[in-house]
N, C-alpha and C positions, 0 to 999 in steps of 0.2 A: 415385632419380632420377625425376622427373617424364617420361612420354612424353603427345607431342599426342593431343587426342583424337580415336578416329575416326571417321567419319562413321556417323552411326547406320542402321539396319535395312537394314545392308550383307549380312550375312553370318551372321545369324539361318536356322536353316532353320523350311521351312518347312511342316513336319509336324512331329508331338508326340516332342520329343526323347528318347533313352535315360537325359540327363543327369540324374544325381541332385541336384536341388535343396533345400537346406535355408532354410528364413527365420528365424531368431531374431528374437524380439520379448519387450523385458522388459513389464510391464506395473504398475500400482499403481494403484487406485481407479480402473478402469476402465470400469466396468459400464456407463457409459452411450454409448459406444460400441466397446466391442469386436465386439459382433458386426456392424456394418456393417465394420472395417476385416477380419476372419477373413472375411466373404462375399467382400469384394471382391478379397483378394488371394488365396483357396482359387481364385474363378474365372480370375485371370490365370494362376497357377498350373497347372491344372487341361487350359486350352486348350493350352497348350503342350509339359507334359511327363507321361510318362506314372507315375514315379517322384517325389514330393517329402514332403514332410514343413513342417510349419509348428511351429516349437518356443516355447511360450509361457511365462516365467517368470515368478511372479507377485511380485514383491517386498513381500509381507505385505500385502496390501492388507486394507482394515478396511471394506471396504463389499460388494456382492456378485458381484464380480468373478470369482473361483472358481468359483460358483454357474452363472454365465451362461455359461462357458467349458466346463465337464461338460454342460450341455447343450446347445453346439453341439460338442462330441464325439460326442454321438448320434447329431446329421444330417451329420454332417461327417468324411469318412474324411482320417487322415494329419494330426492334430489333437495335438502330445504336450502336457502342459501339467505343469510343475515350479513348486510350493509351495514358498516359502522359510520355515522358521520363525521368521526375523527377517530384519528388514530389514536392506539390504547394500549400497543404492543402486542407480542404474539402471547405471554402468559395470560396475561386478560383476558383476550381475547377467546381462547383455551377455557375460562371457566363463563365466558358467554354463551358456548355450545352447551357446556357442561347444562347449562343453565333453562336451555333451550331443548335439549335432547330428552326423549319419552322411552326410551330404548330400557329392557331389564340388566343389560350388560352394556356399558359405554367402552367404547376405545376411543382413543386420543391417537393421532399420527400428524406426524410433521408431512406434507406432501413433496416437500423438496427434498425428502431426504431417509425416511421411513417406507419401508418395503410392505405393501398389502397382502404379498404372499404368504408372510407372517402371522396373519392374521386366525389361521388354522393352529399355531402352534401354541397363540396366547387362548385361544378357545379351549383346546385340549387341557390348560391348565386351570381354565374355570370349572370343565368339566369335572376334574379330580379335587374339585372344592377352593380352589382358592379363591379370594373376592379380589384380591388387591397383587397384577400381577406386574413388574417395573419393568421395563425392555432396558438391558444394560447394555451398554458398549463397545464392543470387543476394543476399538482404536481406541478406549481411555482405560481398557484393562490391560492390552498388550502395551508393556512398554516401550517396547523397540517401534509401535509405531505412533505413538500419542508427540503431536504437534506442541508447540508453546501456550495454545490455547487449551488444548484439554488437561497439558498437567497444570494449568493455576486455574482449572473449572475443576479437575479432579482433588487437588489438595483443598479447593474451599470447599467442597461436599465434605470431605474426611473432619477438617478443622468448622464443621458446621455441626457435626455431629457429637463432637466433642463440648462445646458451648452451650450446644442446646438441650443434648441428651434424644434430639427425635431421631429414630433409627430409618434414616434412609439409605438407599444405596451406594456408595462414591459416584459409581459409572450410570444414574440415571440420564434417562433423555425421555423424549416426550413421546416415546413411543409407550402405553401402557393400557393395561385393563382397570377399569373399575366398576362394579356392582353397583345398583342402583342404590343400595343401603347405604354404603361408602359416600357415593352422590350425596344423598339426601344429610347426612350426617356434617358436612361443612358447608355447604351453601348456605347457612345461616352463618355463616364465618364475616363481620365486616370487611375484612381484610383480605376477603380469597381472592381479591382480583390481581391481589399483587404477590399470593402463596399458592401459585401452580403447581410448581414443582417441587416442593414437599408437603402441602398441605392435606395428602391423602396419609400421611404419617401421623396426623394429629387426632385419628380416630385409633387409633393404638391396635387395629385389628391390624394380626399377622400378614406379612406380605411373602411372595414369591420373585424369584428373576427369572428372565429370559434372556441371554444373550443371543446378538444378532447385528449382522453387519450393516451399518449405514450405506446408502447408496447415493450417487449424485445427478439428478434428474437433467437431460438433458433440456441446457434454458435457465437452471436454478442459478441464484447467487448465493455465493457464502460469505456474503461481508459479516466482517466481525465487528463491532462497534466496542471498544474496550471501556469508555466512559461511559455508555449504557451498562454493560455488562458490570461496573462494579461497583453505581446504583442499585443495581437489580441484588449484586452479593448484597450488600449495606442493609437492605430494605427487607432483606431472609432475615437478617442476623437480628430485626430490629426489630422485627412485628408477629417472630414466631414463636419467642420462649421470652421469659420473666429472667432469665440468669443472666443477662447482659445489667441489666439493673440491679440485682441482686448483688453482682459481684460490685457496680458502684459504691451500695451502699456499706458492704460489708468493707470498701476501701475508706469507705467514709467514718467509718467508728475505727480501721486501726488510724487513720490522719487524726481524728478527736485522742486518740490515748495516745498516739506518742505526744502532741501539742501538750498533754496536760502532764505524761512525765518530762518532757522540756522545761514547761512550769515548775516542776518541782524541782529539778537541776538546777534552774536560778534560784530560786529560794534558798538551796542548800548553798552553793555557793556563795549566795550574799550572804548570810551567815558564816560561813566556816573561810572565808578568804574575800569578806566586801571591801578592806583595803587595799589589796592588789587587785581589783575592779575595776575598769575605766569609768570615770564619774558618768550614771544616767545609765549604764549598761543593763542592769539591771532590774530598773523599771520598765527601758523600752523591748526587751526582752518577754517580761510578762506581760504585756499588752499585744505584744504580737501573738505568744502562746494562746493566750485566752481569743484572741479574732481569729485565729485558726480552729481554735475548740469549737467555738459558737457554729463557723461556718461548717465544720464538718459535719457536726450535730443535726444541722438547720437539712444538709446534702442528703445524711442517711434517713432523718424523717419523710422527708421528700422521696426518697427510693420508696420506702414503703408506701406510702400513699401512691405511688403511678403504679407500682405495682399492681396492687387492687385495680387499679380503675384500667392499666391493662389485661387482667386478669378480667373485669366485666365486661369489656368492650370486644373483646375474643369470641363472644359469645362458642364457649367451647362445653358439649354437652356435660353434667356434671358426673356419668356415665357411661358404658357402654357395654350391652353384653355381647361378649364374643361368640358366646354358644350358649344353649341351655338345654335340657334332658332331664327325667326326671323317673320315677317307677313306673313300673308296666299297670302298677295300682295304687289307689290313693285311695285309703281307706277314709277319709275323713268328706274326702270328695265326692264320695260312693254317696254317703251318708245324705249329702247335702244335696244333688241330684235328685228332682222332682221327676222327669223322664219319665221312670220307669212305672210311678207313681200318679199317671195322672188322673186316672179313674176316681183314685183317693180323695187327691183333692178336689177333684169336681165333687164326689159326695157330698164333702165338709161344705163346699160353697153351697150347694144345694140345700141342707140340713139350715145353714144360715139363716140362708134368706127366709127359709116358711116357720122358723121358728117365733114363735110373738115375742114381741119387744116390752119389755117391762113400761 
């Protein structure tokens, strides 16, 4: 469930926090600006908190990315950086940090394209409680300036939502906060390496937005690879909710009833007008009806069974509590509490032991 956002650099303090910060950032043929985005966000970082860590995954990059990154580990303390030996993409890649990072609060940022400066205003809304904060898109909210790519990246978020029922944002992007609960709550997920970008939706705890401007790093590419990108849709709609199968099968019992009132329309037919029938029409008729029955039958048993075994391979918790609270007294609890009591019981244990045993 979506909550409003709240008003920013409300409740930020205002000394260098205890809070452990993590940043995840995948990276790939980056060399010609990584090191301005690792200055700029070591120093937002840096003023703030006195614990953080900046986690770098390099998703095989073929230029000298690695290279630039080792040596801004030199000058640069709280620097970790993960080599992939083949590429994996960047949402993968994304929950390899996730997976890696020790932080109480993680952010995710695209470096090619996600502002550090920002990074104060997604804090501000940790601050005021949220766990799960989305960075939206103003270019996929405004319409006068959303490209060919972002409205069929925005209308598949809208028609992803609708499918699936997980409540994410149309205008997500990979800029976002998450709570180390949030963390820990899908990383048993099989499938997270390929559910980045919704799979902080499948712990059902409330989320916030942020809107904010993308920016374009001088150096960065924006290739769009469109046959990637509609694997990647395919692969949301396919491994994050049971209703895609659902709806098969529920297609698969009305194909079984109407096949078996078709059946019965020959029947009726051969009966009430089998002389004006074409000879054989009528048998091969029912024979077709009934291999359509069979097969639909065969279709919707089969939904159901993947279902389950999608449903256990999710490994999706079978809970979650969002919140708990309870009285300022618990009378039964009072009760049960030894504490206050201990002299007592040391008595009894003492009286025990020197008592003779039958």
């Amino acid at each position: 469930m979506n909550r409003p956002a709240t008003t920013l650099n409300a409740t930020t303090p205002r000394v260098r926090s205890d809070l452990f910060v993590s940043v995840v950032t995948p990276v790939r043929n980056a060399e010609k600006y990584i090191e301005e985005f690792v200055d700029e966000l070591a120093g937002e970082l840096s003023s703030r908190f006195k614990d953080y860590e900046i986690v770098l995954v390099d998703d095989c990059s073929r230029d000298a990315t690695v290279a630039r990154i080792e040596s801004l580990q030199r000058r640069r303390q709280n620097v970790q950086l993960y080599s992939l030996a083949r590429r994996i993409g960047m949402d993968s890649a994304f929950v390899v940090g996730l997976e890696h990072a020790i932080g109480d609060v993680i952010v995710t940022m695209d470096a090619a394209q996600d502002p550090p400066g920002r990074l104060g205003d997604l804090l501000d809304l940790y601050y005021a409680g949220h766990e799960i904060v989305y960075g939206v898109r103003t270019d996929r909210s405004d319409k006068s300036r959303r490209g060919l790519y972002q409205r069929v990246a925005r209308g598949f978020f809208v028609a992803y939502r609708r499918i699936t029922a997980e409540d994410v944002p149309a205008d997500l992007s990979s800029l976002r906060l998450l709570t180390r609960r949030v963390v820990n709550t899908f990383t048993e997920n099989r499938d997270r390496y390929n559910l980045f970008p919704v799979i902080a939706a499948f712990t059902g705890i409330p989320y916030t937005t942020m809107p904010y401007e993308r920016i374009r790093r001088a150096g960065a590419r924006a290739d769009v690879d469109y046959l990637e990108s509609f694997g990647r849709a395919v692969t949301l709609l396919l491994l994050s909710s049971k209703r895609p199968l659902r709806w098969m099968g529920l297609g698969s019992l009305l194909g079984a009833t109407l096949s078996m009132l078709y059946a019965v329309y020959v029947v009726v037919a051969h009966l009430l007008r089998g002389n004006e029938l074409a000879e054989g029409w009528a048998s091969l008729s029912l024979q077709i009806a009934g291999l359509f029955f069979v097969q639909f039958v065969i279709l919707a048993v089969m939904s159901e069974y993947l279902i389950r075994i999608f449903a256990h391979t999710q490994n999706r918790p079978a809970y979650i509590i969002s919140r708990e609270s309870s009285s300022l007294v618990l009378a039964r609890k009072a009760e049960l509490n030894v504490t206050g009591s201990s002299q007592d019981a040391n008595d009894r244990l003492t009286a025990d032991a020197t008592t003779p045993k039958a």
